[in-house]
Structures are given as C-alpha cells and as structure tokens.
C-alpha positions as CSV (number, residue, x, y, z in Angstrom):
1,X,0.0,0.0,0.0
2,X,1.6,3.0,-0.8
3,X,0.7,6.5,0.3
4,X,2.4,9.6,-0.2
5,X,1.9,12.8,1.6
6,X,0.2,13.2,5.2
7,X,-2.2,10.3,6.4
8,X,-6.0,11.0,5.7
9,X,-8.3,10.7,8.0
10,X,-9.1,7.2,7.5
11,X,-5.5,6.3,7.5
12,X,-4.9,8.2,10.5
13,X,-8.0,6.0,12.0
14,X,-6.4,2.1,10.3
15,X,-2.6,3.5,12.3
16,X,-4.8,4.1,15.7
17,X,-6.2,0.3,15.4
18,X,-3.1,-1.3,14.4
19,X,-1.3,-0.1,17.4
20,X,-4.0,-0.3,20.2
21,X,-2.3,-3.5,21.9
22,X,-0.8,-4.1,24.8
23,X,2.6,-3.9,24.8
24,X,3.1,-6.4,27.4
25,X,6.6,-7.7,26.2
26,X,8.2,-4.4,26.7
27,X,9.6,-3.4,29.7
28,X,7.4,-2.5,32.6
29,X,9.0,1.0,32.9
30,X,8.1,1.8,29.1
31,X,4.7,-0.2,28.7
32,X,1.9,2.8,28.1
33,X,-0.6,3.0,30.4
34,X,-4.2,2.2,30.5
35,X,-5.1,5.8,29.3
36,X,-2.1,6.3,26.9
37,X,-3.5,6.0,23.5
38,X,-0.6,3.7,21.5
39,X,-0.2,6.2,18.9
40,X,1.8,8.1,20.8
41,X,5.4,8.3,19.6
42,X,7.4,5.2,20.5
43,X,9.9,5.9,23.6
44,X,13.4,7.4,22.9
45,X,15.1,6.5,26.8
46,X,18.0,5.4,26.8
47,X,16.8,2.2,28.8
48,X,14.4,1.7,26.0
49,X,14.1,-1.2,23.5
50,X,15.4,0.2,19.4
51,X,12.7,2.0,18.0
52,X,12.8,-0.7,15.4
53,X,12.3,-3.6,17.9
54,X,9.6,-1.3,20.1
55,X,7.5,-1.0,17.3
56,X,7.7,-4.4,16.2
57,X,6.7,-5.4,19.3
58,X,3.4,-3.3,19.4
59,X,2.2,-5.0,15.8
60,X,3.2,-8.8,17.0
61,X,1.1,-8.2,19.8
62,X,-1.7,-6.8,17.5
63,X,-1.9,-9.4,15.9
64,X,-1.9,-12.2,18.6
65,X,-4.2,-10.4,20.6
66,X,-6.6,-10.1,17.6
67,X,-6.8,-6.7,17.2
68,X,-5.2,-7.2,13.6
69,X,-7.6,-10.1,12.7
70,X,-6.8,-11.8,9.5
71,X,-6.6,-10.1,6.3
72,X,-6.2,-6.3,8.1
73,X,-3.9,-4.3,5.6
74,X,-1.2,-2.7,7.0
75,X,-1.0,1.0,6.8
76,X,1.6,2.1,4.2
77,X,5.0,3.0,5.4
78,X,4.9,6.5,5.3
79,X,1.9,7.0,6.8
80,X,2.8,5.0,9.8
81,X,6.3,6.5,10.0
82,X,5.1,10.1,10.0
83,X,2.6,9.1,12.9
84,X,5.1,8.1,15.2
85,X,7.2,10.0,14.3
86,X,10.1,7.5,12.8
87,X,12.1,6.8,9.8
88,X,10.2,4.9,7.0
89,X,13.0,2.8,6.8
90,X,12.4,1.6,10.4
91,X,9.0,1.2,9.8
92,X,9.9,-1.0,6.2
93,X,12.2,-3.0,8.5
94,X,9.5,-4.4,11.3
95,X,7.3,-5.1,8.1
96,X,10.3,-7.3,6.7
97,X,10.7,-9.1,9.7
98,X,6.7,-9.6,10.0
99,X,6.9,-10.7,6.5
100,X,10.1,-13.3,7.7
101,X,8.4,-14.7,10.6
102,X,4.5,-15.2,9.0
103,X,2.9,-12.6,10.6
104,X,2.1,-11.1,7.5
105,X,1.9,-11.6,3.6
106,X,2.5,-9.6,0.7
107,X,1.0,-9.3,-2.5
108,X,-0.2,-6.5,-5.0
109,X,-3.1,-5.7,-2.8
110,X,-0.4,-5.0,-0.1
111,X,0.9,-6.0,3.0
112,X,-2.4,-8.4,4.8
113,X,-2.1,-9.8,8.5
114,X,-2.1,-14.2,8.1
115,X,-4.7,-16.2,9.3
116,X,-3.3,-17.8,12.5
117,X,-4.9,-20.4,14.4
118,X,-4.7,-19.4,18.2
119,X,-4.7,-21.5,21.0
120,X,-6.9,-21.1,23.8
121,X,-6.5,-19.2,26.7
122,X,-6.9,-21.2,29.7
123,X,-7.3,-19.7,32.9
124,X,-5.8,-22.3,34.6
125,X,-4.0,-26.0,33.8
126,X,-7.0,-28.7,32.6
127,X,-4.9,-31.1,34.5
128,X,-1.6,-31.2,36.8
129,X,1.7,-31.2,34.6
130,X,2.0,-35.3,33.7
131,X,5.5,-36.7,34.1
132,X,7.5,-40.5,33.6
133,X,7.1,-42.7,36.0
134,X,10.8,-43.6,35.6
135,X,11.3,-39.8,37.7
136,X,9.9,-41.9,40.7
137,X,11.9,-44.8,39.8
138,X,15.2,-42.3,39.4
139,X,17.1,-44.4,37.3
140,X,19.1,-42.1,34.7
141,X,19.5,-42.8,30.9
142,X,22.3,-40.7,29.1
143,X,22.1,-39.8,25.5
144,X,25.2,-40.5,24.0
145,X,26.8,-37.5,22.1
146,X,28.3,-37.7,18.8
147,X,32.1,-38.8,18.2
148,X,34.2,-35.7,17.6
149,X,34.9,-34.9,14.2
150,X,37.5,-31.9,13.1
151,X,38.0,-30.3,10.3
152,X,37.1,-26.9,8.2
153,X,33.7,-26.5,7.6
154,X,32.9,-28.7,10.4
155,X,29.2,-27.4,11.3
156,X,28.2,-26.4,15.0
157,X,31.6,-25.1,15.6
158,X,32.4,-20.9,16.3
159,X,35.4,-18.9,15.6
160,X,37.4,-20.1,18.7
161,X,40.7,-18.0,17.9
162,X,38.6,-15.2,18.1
163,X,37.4,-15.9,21.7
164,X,38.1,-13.4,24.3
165,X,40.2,-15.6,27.0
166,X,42.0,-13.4,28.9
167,X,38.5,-11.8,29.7
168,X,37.6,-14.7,30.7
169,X,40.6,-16.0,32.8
170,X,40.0,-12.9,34.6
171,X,36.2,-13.7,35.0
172,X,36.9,-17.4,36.2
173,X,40.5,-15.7,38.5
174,X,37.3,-13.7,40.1
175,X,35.3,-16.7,40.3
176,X,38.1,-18.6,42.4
177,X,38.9,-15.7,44.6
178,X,36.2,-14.2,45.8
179,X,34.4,-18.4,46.5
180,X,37.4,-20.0,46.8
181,X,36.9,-23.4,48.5
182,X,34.1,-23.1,49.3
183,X,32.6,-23.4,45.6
184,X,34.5,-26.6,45.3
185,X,31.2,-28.9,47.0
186,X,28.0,-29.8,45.4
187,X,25.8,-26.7,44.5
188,X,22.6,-25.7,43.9
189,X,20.9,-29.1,41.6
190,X,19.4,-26.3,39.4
191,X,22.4,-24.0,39.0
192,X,24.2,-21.4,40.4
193,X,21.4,-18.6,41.3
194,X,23.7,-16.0,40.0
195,X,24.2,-17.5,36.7
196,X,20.2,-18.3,36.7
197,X,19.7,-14.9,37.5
198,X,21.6,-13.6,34.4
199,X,20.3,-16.0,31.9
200,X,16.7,-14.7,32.9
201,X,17.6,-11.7,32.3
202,X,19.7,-11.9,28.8
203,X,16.6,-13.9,27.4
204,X,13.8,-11.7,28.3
205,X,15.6,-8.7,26.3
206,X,17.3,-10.9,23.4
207,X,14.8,-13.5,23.1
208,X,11.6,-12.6,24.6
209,X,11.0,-15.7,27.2
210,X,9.0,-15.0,29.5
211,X,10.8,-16.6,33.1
212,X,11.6,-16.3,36.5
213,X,14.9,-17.4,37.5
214,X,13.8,-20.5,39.6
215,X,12.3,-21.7,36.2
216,X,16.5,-22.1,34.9
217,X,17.8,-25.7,35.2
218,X,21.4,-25.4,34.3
219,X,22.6,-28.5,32.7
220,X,26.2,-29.8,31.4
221,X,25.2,-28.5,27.6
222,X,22.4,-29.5,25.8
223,X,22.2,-32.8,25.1
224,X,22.3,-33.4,28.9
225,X,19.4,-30.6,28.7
226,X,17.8,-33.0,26.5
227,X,18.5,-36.3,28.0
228,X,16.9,-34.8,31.3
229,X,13.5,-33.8,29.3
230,X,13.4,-37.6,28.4
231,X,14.3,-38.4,32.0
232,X,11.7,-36.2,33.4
233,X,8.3,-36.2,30.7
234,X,8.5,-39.5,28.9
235,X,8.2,-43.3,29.7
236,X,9.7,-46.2,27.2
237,X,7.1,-46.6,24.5
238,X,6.2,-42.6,24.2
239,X,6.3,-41.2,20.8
240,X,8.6,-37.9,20.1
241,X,8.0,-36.0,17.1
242,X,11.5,-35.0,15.6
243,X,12.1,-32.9,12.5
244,X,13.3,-34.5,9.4
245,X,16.1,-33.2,8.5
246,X,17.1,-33.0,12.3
247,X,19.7,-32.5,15.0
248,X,21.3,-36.0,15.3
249,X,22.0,-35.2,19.2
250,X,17.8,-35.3,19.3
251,X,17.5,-38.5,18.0
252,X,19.9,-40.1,20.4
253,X,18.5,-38.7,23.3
254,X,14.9,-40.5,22.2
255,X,16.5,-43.4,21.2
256,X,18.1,-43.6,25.0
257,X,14.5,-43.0,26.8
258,X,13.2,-45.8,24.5
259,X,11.2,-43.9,23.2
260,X,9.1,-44.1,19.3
261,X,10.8,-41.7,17.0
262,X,8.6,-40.4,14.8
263,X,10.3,-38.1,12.0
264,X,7.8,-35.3,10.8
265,X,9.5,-33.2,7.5
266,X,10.4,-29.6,7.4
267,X,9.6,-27.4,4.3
268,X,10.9,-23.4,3.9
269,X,8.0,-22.8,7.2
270,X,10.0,-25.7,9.2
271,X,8.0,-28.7,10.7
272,X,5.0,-29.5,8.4
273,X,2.3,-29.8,11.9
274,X,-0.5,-30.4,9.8
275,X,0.8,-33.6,8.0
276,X,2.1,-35.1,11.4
277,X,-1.5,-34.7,13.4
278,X,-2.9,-36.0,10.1
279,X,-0.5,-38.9,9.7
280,X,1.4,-39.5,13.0
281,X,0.1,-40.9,16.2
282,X,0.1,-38.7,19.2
283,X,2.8,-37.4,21.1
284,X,4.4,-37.1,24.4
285,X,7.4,-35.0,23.0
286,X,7.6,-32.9,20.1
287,X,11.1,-31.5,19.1
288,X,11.9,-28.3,16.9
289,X,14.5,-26.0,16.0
290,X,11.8,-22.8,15.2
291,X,14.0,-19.6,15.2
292,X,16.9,-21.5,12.8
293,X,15.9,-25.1,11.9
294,X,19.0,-27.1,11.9
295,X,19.9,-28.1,9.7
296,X,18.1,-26.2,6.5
297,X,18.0,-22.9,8.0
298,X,14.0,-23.0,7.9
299,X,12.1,-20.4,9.7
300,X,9.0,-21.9,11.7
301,X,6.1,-19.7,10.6
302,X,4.3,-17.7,13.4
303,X,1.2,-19.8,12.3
304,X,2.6,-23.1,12.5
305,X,4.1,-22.1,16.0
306,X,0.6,-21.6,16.9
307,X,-0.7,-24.6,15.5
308,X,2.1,-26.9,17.2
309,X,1.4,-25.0,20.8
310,X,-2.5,-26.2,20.2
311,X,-1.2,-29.5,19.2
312,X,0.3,-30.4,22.2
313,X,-2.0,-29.0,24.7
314,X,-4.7,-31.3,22.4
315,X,-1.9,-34.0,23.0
316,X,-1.5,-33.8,26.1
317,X,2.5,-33.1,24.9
318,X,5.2,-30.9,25.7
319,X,7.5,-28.9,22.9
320,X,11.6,-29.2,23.6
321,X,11.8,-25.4,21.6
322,X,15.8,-25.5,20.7
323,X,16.7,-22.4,20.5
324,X,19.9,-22.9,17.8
325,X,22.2,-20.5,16.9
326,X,19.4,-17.7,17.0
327,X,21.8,-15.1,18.7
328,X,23.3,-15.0,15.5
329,X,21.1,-13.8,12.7
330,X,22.8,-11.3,10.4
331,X,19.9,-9.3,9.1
332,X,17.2,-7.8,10.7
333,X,15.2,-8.5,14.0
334,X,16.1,-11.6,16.1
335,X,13.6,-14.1,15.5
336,X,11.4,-13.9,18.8
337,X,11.1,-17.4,20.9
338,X,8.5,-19.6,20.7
339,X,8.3,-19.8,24.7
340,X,6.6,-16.2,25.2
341,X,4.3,-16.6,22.1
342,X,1.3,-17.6,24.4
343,X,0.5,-17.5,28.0
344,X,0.9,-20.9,29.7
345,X,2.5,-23.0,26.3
346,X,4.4,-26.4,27.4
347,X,7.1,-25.2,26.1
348,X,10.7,-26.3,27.7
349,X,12.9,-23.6,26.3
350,X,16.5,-25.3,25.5
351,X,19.7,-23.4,24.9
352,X,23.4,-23.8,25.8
353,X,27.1,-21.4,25.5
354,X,28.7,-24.0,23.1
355,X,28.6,-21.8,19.9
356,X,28.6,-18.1,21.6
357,X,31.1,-19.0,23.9
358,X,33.1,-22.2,23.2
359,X,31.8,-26.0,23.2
360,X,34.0,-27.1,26.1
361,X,32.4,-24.7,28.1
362,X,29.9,-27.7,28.8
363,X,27.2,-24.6,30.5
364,X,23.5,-25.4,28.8
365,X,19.9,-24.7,30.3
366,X,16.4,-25.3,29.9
367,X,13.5,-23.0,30.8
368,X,10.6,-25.2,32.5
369,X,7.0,-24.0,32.6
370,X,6.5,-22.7,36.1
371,X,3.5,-25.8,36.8
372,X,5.9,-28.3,36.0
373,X,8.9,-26.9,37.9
374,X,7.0,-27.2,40.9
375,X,6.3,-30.9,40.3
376,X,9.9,-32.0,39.2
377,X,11.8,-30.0,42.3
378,X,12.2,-32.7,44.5
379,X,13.6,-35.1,41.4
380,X,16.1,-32.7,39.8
381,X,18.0,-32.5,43.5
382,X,18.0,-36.6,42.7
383,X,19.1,-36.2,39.3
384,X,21.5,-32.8,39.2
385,X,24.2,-32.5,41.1
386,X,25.5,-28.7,40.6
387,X,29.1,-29.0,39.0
388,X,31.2,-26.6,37.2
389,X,30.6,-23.7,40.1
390,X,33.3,-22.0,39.1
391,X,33.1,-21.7,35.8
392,X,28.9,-21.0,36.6
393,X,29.9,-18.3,38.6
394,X,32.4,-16.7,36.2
395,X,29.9,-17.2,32.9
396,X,27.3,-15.3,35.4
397,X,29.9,-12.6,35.6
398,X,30.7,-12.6,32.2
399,X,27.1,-11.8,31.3
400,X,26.5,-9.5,34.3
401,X,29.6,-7.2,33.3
402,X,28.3,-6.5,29.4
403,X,31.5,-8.8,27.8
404,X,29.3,-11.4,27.0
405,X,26.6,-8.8,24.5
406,X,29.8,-7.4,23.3
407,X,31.6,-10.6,22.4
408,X,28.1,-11.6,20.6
409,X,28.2,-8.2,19.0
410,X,31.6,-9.0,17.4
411,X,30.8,-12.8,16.4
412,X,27.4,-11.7,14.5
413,X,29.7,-9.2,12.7
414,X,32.2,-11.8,11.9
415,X,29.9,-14.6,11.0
416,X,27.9,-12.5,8.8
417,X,30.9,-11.3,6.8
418,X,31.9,-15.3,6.5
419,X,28.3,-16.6,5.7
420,X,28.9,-13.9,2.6
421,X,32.2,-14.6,1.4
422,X,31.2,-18.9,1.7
423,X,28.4,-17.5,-0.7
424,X,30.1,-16.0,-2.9
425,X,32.7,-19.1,-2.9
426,X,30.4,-21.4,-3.6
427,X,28.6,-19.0,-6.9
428,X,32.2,-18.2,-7.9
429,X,34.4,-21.9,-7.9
430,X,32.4,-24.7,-7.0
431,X,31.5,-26.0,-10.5
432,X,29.5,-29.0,-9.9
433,X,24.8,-28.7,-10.0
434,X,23.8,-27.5,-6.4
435,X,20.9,-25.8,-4.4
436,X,22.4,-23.3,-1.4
437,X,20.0,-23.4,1.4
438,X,20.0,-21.4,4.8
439,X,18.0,-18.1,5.8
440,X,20.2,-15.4,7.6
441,X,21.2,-16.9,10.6
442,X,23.7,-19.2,12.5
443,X,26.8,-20.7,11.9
444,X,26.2,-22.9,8.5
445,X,24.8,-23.4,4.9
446,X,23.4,-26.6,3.6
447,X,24.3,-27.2,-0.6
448,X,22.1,-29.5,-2.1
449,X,23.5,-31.8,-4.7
450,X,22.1,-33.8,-6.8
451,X,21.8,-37.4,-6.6
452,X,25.0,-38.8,-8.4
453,X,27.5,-37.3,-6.1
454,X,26.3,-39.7,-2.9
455,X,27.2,-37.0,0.0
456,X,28.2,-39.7,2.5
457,X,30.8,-40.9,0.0
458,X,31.9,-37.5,-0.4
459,X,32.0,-36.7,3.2
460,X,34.4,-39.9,3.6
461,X,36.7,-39.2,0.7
462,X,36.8,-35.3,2.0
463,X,38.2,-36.4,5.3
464,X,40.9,-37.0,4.1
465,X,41.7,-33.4,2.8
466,X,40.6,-31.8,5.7
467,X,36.9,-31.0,4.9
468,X,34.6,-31.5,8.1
469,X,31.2,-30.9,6.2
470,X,28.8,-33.5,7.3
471,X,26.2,-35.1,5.0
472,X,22.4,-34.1,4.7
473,X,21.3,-37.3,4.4
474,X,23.3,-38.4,7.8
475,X,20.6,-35.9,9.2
476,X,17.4,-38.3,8.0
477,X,16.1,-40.9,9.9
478,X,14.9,-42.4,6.0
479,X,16.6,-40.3,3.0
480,X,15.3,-40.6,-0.2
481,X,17.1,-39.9,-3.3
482,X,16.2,-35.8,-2.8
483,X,18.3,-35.8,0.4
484,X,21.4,-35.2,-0.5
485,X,24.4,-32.5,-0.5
486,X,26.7,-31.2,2.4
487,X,26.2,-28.6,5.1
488,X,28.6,-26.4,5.9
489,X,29.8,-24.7,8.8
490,X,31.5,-21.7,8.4
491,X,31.9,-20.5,12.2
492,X,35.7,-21.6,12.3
493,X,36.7,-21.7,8.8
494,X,38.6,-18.3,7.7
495,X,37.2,-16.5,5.0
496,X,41.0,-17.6,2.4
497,X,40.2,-21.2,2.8
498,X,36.7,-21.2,0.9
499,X,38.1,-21.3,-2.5
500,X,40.8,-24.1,-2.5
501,X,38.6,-26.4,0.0
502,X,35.2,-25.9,-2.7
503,X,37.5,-26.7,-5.7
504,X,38.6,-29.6,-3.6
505,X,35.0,-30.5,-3.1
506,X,34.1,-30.4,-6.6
507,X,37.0,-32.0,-7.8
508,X,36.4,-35.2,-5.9
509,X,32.3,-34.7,-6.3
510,X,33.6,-35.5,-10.0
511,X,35.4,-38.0,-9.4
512,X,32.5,-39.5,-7.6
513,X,30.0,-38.9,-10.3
514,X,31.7,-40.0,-13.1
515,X,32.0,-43.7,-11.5
C-alpha cells in the first residue's frame, strides 16, 4: 500500500487500530498505560528497546491479541512512519521481519495480516503437569553424544581464535577468589542462582521468554538438557515427534529413553504440523529447532508455531523449543522465541554457550514452565548434582559485566561477513549442479546436490583433505534420493580457505559422479 503525503483521516484511523495493543513484552517501565492511546510516539530512553524492535513489538502483539484479525492491511510505510514520528525505513524493517516470521503476507493488494490459528487461553491447567514414572523410579538414561569430528567446515563449531580468554581468565580468577573453597562442594541441583539470574535476564531482552529465574535448570550443555527432558516427561514406548532433517543429538536422546521416533518433514515454514497430526500418532514430545531449523536454515512460521502450541495441549504433549544458533542472525530483528508466544505454552525452552562461547564450556539450560517446575523440584535434586561452580559463577559474571553482549556483538559481525564470502565461494568456484540453502542466521549453509555425487561418499573421501562438512542425508532418519548434499559450517573456517577447500569439493564430487 503505498501513500504519499500526510495520512487521511481514514489512514490516521487504520494507524490508531493497528497499534492499540498491549505492549506487554516491553519493559514495565516503558509499557503505556491504561489511558495512553498507542499512537503516541514510541519511547526514545536510553533504557528503552530500538525504536525498530519497540515498534515491532506493538504489531506482534496486534496481531496475537486479535486486534489485527486476518486479512487487516497494513498501513503504508509512510503513513505509519510520520505518525510516530520515525524513519520509514524503520518502519519497512519491522514489516520485513513480519513478513520473515509469518505474521504477514505480501501481494499487489499490499501487506495483509495471516490467518493464525490461536490456541486457547486457559485460565488455569485442565490437569496437573504429567510426568515419567521412571522420575519416581530415578534411574538415569544418558544420551550419547556424537564422536568428535575436526576439520574446516565442520558445522556447530564458532570462531574459537577469536574468543576473548584473557577476559575470561579474569572472570573465572574472580570466580576462584572471591568463592574460593568453598565453591568446590555440590551446588545448587538447578544451577548457580547468580548464573540463573543472568540467563533470565539476557533472554527476556534478546529473546523474549517469558521466566523467572527458579524456572532455569542449568545442565552440562544441551544434550544433557535434552537427555533430562526424556528423563523427566516420557516413559519407554512414548512417541517424540523429531524434525526430518534434524539435529542427530535429538534422536539419540529418544532413542536412550526408549522412546518411538517419529520423524515429521520440514519445508521453507520448518516442521510441516498439519501432515504429522494428520499422519502421526500422538505425542508425548515434540522437538523443533523454530528460530533457525537445523539443519536447513527453515524459519518456523508464526502460524505453525501456533498450530504446534495447540497441538500439544490437544496431546497432552510438551515442545523441547531448541533455541539454535538464533543469537546470531545477520539481518534484521532476532527471531522472537516460541516460549513467550502464548500465556501458559508447554514449552521447555533449550539453549546452551557451546557456539557463543566455546563447546567445552559444557554450561547449557532449559527453561521449565512454572507448573511443572514445581512438580519435578524434588527429582532434579535426585538427578543434578550442581558441577562446574566456578566456571557458573564466572559465565554469570561474564554476562553480568556486558563482555558477553559485546563478544556476541563481534561474532554476529564476523559470521555475517563469512556466511557472505562462503556465498560467494560457492557462486564463484564450486563447479559442480547445487541448491544453497539457509535463511540469515547461525553458523552454517546446507548445498544440495544432486543425486549422483552420494554425499556420505563425499563426506568420507573429503576427510581426508581436511573438509569437516557433514552429510544431509546423515541428518534423516529415511533419505530418499532428494536428500542429498553437504552442510557447511562456516563459524571456524577463515574467509581464504573457501576457494581451495570448494575446488577440492568439486573436484572429488567429480570424481565420484563420473564412476
């Protein structure tokens, strides 16, 4: 829609609806009050949310809330902007990411709020929170990670050279003076409360969960994070719903709590919800990637996040949201957390340090749902132990002192200048049929190839030349003939290597196919 000049009446009217939502995700200091109409200009204190990300905020909420029902046009651009008084290129920005994350579609009638299926609003639980009887039984079941595997363009792994670690001998020096001794016993099961404390706090204003600190668990990274959801929700025999392609770490974790896999596919929208209710039996567990699905690079849509939230409370269910790699996206707004989309979702919110900080770091967490924290107290001081004190305590101050946000701050810039330059490699000198996937965001591409160059064979013979890609098809519980190619990390590979490793690539991709 595209107006020029001062907003009509009319259009001054559409700009007054759009906004009239609560702004509850802001903070409480900035949230308007009862009697402040939401057409007033957005707030410009310092301790104030981006314009951008304010704004952004206000429309989300529209649209949840239903004030936006579906198929509300948006006002243009520059109507909007001269209401509030901001750029138009701000305003152009929050429609982009609407656009990214589903909110909203375009077309040549305009810019038109989705239809979005939203769950009910319960005033209270229909039931207690249900949990495995093996909790009672405490008997432990580790998931098995992966072997370690090396080499460039090895996926999941971040620029480690580039890691500030004198900062953080001095945070973990701190760490050991000022506890000492007596930081060397058993902690807290759940985690040090000062590290709990910060992680709270960086999520609500990067990532929009919605948590107390006594809702943190914090786990030895996160496949222990995921090993204790199977310890704590599921009994052998439970079905988890898995994405397929999917993280292999996932799978083990089921496989360990004996429980059926059940592999639902991802499209460009991420996990296809409709086709699993319509095809799958139901679930106990149901596993996604939402903000950067790993390992296409899918974006969950905001309707499909709605639609798997109902699904599980239909279910019965709980959703493991794996928050991957979504500090880093290199355009735009960070993709906002499935956990806070809706009041009471069973969501268990998942996240670990390995990729912004370094993987032998071993810190991870999970966010529990408030109801079912209360039920599993007594077993996670059976299960968790509180380890790693030290290095909680110094990661706490890390965070607390501001060198964690600007060590992220330098990574997104790095990574976003490497996912560029891999582009460009792989346009420029990798000469072989292939399909680049991967929105803007994380550590990795996945190249499609087509179905003569078998990627596991490729994987093996690149071993050998110091290429740690993994295969696609390695991520598929059943690959068919379409599955194939290589992803790529690009977190610890320097930009120089691109060129000489894809000719490498191709060369023995070649070799392969002409077999």
């Amino acid at each position: 829609m595209k107006i020029v000049g001062r907003p009509r009446y009319h259009e001054k009217r559409q700009i007054m609806a759009v906004l009239w939502c609560h702004t509850m995700t802001l903070p409480r200091a900035h949230r308007p009050t009862r009697q402040q109409p939401l057409d007033a200009p957005l707030s410009r204190a310092r301790s104030a949310p981006s314009l951008q990300r304010q704004l952004l905020l206000r429309l989300r909420e529209a649209v949840l809330g239903g004030t936006l029902p579906a198929g509300s046009p948006l006002p243009g651009t520059r109507a909007l902007a001269e209401a509030l008084g901001i750029s138009r290129n701000t305003v152009m920005a929050v429609y982009e990411q609407l656009l990214a994350e589903g909110f909203v579609q375009s077309d040549r009638r305009g810019t038109r709020v989705t239809e979005l299926t939203r769950p009910a609003r319960t005033r209270q639980a229909a039931a207690p929170p249900v949990v495995a009887r093996r909790v009672a039984n405490l008997r432990p079941r580790a998931a098995t990670p992966p072997a370690h595997e090396g080499g460039h363009f090895r996926p999941g792994v971040p620029a480690l050279a580039q890691f500030p670690t004198g900062t953080w001998r001095r945070a973990l020096d701190r760490a050991m003076r000022d506890h000492g001794p007596a930081a060397l016993g058993y902690g807290d099961p759940a985690g040090e409360p000062a590290l709990r404390a910060a992680i709270a706090r960086h999520l609500a204003v990067t990532r929009g969960v919605h948590c107390e600190p006594a809702q943190i668990v914090v786990t030895e990274g996160a496949q222990d994070a995921l090993a204790l959801c199977m310890q704590l929700l599921t009994n052998p025999g439970d079905v988890a719903w898995t994405e397929e392609p999917g993280y292999r770490g996932a799978r083990t974790a089921m496989h360990a709590g004996d429980l059926e896999v059940v592999p639902v596919r991802v499209d460009a929208q991420g996990m296809c919800v409709e086709a699993a209710e319509a095809n799958a039996p139901a679930p106990r567990i149901i596993y996604t990637t939402p903000s950067n699905q790993y390992p296409t690079g899918a974006v969950l849509s905001v309707a499909r996040r709605l639609t798997l939230i109902e699904t599980a409370r239909r279910h019965g269910a709980w959703v493991i949201e794996d928050d991957y790699d979504s500090e880093f996206r290199h355009t735009g707004e960070p993709v906002g957390a499935m956990q806070g989309l809706v009041a009471d979702a069973p969501v268990l919110y998942l996240g670990s340090f390995s990729k912004t900080m370094f993987p032998a770091l071993r810190i991870g967490f999970l966010v529990l749902p408030h109801g079912l924290m209360l039920v599993v107290a007594d077993a996670l001081r059976e299960l968790q132990r509180g380890a790693q004190r030290h290095a909680q305590l110094a990661l706490a101050d890390f965070i607390g002192s501001g060198e964690y946000a600007r060590h992220l701050g330098r990574m997104r810039r790095l990574y976003r200048d490497r996912r560029q330059a891999l582009l460009q490699a792989l346009e420029g000198v990798f000469s072989i049929e292939h399909q680049v996937e991967g929105g803007p965001c994380g550590l990795h591409l996945t190249v499609r190839l087509p179905a003569r160059y078998p990627d596991r064979e490729l994987v093996g013979a690149a071993r050998a030349h110091g290429v740690g890609a993994l295969a696609l098809s390695s991520f598929m519980g059943k690959p068919g003939p379409a599955d194939n190619g290589l992803v790529l990390g690009y977190g610890n590979t320097p930009e120089h290597l691109y060129r000489p490793l894809l000719r490498t690539l191709a060369k023995l991709a070649r070799g392969i196919g002409a077999r």
